[in-house]
N, C-alpha and C positions, 0 to 999 in steps of 0.2 A: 294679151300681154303687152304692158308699156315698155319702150325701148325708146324713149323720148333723149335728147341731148341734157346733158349733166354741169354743172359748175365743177369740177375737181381743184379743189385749197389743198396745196402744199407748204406748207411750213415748218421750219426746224432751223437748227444753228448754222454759222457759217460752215459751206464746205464739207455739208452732209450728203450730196450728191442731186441736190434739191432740183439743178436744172436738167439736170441728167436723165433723172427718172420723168420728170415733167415732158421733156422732149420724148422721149422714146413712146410716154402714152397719148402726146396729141397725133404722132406720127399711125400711129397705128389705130386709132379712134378719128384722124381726117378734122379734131380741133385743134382751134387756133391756141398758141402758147405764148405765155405773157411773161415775161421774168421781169419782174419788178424790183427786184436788185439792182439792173442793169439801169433801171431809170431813177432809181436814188443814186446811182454809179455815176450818171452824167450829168448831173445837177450839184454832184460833189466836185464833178471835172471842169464842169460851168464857174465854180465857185473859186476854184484853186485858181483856173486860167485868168480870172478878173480879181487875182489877191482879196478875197474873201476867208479866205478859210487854208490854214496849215499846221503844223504839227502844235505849234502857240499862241495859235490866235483864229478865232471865229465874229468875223464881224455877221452876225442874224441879221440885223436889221437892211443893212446894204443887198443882202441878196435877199430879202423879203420882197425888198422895193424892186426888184427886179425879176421877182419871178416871173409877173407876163412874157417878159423875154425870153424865157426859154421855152421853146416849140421842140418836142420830144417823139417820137415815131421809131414803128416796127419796119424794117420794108425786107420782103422774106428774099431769100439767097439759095435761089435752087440747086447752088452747087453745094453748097454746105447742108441744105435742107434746114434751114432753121432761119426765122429771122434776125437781122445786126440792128441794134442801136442807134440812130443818126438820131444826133443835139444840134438843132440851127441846121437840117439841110446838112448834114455834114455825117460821113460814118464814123461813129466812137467805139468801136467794136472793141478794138485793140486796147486803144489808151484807156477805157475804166475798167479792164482788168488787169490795171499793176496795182504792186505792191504797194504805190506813193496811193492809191485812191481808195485802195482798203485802209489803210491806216487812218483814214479822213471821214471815208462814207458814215459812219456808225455817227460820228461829229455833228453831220448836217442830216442823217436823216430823223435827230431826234429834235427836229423846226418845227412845233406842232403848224406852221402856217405849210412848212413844204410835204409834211404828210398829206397834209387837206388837198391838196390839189395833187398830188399825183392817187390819193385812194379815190377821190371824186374821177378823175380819168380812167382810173383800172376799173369803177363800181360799170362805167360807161363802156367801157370794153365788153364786158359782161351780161351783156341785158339781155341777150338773145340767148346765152347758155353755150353748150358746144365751144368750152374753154376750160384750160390747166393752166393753174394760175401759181406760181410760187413765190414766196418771199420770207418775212418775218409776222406779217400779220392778217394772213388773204381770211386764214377761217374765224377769227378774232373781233376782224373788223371792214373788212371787203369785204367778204360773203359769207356775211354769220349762218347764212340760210343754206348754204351749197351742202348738194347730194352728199360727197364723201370729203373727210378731211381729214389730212395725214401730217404728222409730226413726224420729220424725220430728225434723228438723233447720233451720234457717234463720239467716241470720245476723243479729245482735244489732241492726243496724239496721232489717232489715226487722221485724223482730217489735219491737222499741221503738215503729215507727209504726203497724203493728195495730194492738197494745194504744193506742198514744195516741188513735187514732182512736176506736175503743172504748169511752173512757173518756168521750170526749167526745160521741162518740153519747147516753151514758148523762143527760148533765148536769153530768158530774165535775167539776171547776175542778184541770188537772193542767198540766204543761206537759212537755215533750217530753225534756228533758234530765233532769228526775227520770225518766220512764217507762225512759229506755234507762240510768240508773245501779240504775237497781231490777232488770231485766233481766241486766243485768251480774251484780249482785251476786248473783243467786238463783243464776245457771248460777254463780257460784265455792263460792257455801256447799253447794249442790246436787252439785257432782262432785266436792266434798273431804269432805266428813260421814265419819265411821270408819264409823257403819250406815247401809248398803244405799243406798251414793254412786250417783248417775245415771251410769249405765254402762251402753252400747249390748251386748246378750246376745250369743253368740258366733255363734248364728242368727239373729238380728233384717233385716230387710232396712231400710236405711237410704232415708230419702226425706228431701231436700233440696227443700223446697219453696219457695223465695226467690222464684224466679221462675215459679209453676208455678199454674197455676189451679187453681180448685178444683174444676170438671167434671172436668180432666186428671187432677188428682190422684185423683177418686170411681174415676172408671173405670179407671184401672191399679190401684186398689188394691181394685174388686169382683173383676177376674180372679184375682189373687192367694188371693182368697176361694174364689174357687170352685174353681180348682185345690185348696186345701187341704178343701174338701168334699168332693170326690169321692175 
C-alpha cells in the first residue's frame, strides 16, 4: 500500500476558514503549511509602506521595478505552532492582517508580474510534496497536479462575521458593515482579475462550511486525505 507524502490545494473565498483547516492538517500529517495570502498580504504591505498602492491609486509599474527587493519567508513559531510572515527580515505577522491591507491585497495581487513570482516561489516550496498549500489559486495554477483539492465556500454573511469577530478578537476598532463590504468586494475583484481569477478546478471537491463545525469539517476532510494517500 502507497502512503507516500501528498500536495494538499486549498482554495475558496475570503474568510472561509481556508488557513484554519490547512493548519490543523499540516499539524497532524507533520507537513509544512504555506499560506499564500499571507505573502500577497506583504507585498500589498511592501507596497502601501513605499506609497504605491491605496484605496485611489495603484502605481504597478513602481512596484514591478521593485519586486527583487522584497525577500519574503516562513520562520515557524513554536509557541503559536505555526509559522509568521517576515518581509525584508522583519515580522509582518500583525500588520497584514488589518483591515487597511485587506481592502488593498485583492488590488495588488491581481499584478500578473507579482503573481509570477510569488506562484514560481510557492511551485518551489512544493517539490518535495509533504505540503498544505492555501490561497485563491494553489489547485488552478500552483499545483494543477496535486493529490487532493478543496474549495472551501461559505456565504458572505457568515464569513463578514468571522472576520469581524476576529478582528476584534485582535483589538481592531472595525465595524461590521465595512468587514462584509470588504468581503464582498475581494470575492468581485478576486473572480473577475484576467490572471488566474478564483475559480473552483474541475476536480476540486467543494466544502460549504456555513454551517459546519470545525471538528466536522477536520474529520471529513482527514479521510479525504487518507484516501488520497493510499
Amino acid at each position: 500500500m502507497k502512503t507516500g507524502k501528498i500536495i494538499i490545494a486549498i482554495d475558496g473565498f475570503s474568510s472561509t476558514g481556508k488557513s484554519t483547516i490547512a493548519k490543523q492538517l499540516a499539524k497532524e500529517l507533520n507537513y509544512i503549511y504555506v499560506d499564500t495570502g499571507a505573502m500577497y498580504r506583504a507585498v500589498t504591505l511592501y507596497a502601501m509602506k513605499n506609497n504605491y498602492v491605496s484605496a485611489n491609486h495603484l502605481d504597478s509599474e513602481q512596484l514591478i521595478d521593485n519586486l527583487n527587493n522584497i525577500k519574503l519567508s516562513f520562520l515557524f513559531n513554536a509557541e503559536l505552532g505555526f509559522a509568521e510572515m517576515f518581509l525584508n527580515d522583519t515580522n509582518v505577522e500583525r500588520e497584514i492582517r488589518t483591515i487597511e491591507v485587506s481592502k488593498l491585497v485583492s488590488k495588488v495581487s491581481a499584478i500578473s508580474e507579482v503573481r509570477k513570482k510569488l506562484v514560481q516561489e510557492q511551485q518551489n516550496m512544493g517539490k518535495d510534496k509533504g505540503i498544505v498549500m492555501d490561497g485563491r489559486d494553489i489547485g488552478t495554477v500552483v499545483f494543477p497536479n496535486a493529490e487532493l483539492k478543496l474549495f472551501m465556500t461559505a456565504s458572505a454573511d457568515k464569513r463578514a462575521t468571522r472576520r469581524y469577530k476576529e478582528l476584534l478578537d485582535r483589538g481592531d476598532k472595525v465595524n461590521y458593515e465595512e468587514v462584509l463590504f470588504n468581503v464582498q468586494e475581494r470575492d468581485r475583484i478576486d473572480s473577475t482579475r484576467k490572471d488566474s481569477p478564483l475559480t473552483k478546478a474541475d476536480d476540486a471537491i467543494e466544502f460549504d462550511n456555513s454551517d459546519m463545525g470545525l471538528n466536522e469539517q477536520f474529520e471529513r476532510i482527514m479521510s479525504l486525505v487518507n484516501d488520497r494517500k493510499q
